[in-house]
N, C-alpha and C positions, 0 to 999 in steps of 0.2 A: 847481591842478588843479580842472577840472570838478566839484562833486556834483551829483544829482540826486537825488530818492526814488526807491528800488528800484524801483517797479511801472511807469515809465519806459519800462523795457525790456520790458516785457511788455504794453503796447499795441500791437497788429499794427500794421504799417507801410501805406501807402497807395502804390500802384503806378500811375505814370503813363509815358507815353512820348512825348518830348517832340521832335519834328521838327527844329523847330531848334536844340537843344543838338546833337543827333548828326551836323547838316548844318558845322556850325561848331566840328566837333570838342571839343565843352566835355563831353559824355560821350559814349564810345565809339559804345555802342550805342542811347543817344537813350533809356536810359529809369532814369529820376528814382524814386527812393523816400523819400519822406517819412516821418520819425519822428514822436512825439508832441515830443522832446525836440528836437528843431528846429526844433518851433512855437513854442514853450516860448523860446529861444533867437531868433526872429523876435520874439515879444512882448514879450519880457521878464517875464513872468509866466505859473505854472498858474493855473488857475480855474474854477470851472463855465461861464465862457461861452466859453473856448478849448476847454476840454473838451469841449463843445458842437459848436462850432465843426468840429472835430476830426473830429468823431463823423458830424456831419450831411454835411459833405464826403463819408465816405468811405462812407456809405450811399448816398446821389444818386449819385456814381459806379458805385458795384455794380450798381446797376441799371440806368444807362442804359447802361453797358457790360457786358452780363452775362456775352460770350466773348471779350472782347479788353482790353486796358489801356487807360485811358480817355487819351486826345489832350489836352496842355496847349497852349490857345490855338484851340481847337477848341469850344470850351465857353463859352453865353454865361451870365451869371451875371445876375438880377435879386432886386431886395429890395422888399418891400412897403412897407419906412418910410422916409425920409429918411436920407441919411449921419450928419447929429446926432441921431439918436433912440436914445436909450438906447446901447444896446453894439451898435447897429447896423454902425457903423466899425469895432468891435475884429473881429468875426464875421465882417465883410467883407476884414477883411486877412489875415487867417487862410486862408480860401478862395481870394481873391484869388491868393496865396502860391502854394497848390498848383494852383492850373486853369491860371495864368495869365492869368487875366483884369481889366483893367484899365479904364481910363475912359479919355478924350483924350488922358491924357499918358501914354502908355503906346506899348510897341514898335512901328512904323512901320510894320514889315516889310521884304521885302528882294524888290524889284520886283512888288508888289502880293500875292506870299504871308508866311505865318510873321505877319501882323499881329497885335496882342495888343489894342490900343490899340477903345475904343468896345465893350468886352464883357460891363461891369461897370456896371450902372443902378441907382437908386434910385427909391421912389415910383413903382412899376409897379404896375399893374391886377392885380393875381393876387390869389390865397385865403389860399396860406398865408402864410409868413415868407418865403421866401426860393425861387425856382426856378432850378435847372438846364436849359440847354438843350442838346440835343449838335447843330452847325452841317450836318455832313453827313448826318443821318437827320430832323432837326426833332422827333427825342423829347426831352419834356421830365417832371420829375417839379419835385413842387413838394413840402416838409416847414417843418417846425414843431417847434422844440425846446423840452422843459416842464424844465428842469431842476428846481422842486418836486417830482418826483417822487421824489429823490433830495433831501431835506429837510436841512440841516445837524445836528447835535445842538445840544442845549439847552447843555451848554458851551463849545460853540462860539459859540452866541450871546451867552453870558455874557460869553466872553471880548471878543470884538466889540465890548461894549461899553467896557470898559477901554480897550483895543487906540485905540481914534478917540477918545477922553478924554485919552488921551496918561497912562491911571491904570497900566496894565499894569505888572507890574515882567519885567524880563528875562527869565526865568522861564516867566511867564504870556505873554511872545510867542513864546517860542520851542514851548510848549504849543498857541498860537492856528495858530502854521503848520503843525504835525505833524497838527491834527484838521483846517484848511481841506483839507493834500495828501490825507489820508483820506476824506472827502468826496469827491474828483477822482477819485479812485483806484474807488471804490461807481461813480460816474459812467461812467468810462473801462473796468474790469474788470470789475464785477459788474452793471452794466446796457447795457452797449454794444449789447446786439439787443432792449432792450427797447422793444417800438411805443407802449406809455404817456409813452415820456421821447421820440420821434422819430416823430413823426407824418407821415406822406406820402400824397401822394396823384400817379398817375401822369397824365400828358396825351395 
């Protein structure tokens, strides 16, 4: 059976509606909700830059969609850095994930609608970290995630260092992952609207 950490469920979920699942019968009504634990479940790992991730997704969408569910495949997605720069890739799968938006190898379409595929760039001219665009109005918003803001503790650090020393004992890892998900958890629940940790700016 599944575990996760409790506060899992208590991440608001992120609400899309998605044209071609509901045209191709794969959900009824064409509209997709994302968990945190699904990301979690797509990566293979929590972390502050899924968390991030997470977070920064579902802010960009709130806004560009402020009265309607935001369109997956509809959304073009740009990054300021390279695919190999830092956790640029993981950030990018992440989002990816939920917009639907992809690079060349990605969905065709089905007689020139429903395309997925050329929506997803790197090394683009923008300010921040990362921009949203929505395809039918041309609004876009651009953000910037600081997870420092949201600092680990000093025993977490402590243990960090064990933990890559391979010094850890059994114990002190299982103590390393209870204070990294607590960290996630400050991230995901007690800072989720904070504009210190999610910086944006609108186009």
């Amino acid at each position: 059976m599944e575990s996760f950490p409790a506060f899992f469920k208590n991440v608001p979920l992120i609400h899309t509606y998605d044209p071609l699942a509901k045209l191709l019968g794969s959900v009824q009504d064409g509209i997709i909700k994302f968990s945190y634990k699904q990301i979690v479940k797509i990566t293979g790992h929590s972390c502050p830059t899924v968390a991030g991730a997470f977070l920064t997704c579902k802010r960009a969408l709130e806004i560009l969609y402020p009265d309607s569910l935001p369109v997956r495949g509809e959304i073009k997605v740009e990054f300021k850095e390279a695919l190999e720069h830092g956790v640029t890739g993981v950030i990018a799968n992440v989002i990816s994930n939920i917009t639907g938006a992809t690079k060349e190898g990605g969905f065709k379409g089905l007689g020139g609608n429903f395309a997925r595929h050329s929506l997803l760039e790197y090394e683009a001219d923008i300010n921040l970290h990362v921009k949203f665009t929505r395809l039918d109005t041309n609004k876009s918003i651009e953000l910037t995630y600081n997870p420092n803001i949201v600092p680990p503790s000093q025993r977490l650090q402590e243990l960090m260092q064990l933990v890559i020393s391979k010094n850890a004992s059994e114990g002190e890892m299982k103590e390393f992952g209870v204070l990294w998900q607590e960290r996630v958890k400050r991230i995901l629940i007690d800072n989720a609207n904070n504009d210190r940790m999610i910086i944006f700016q609108e186009g």
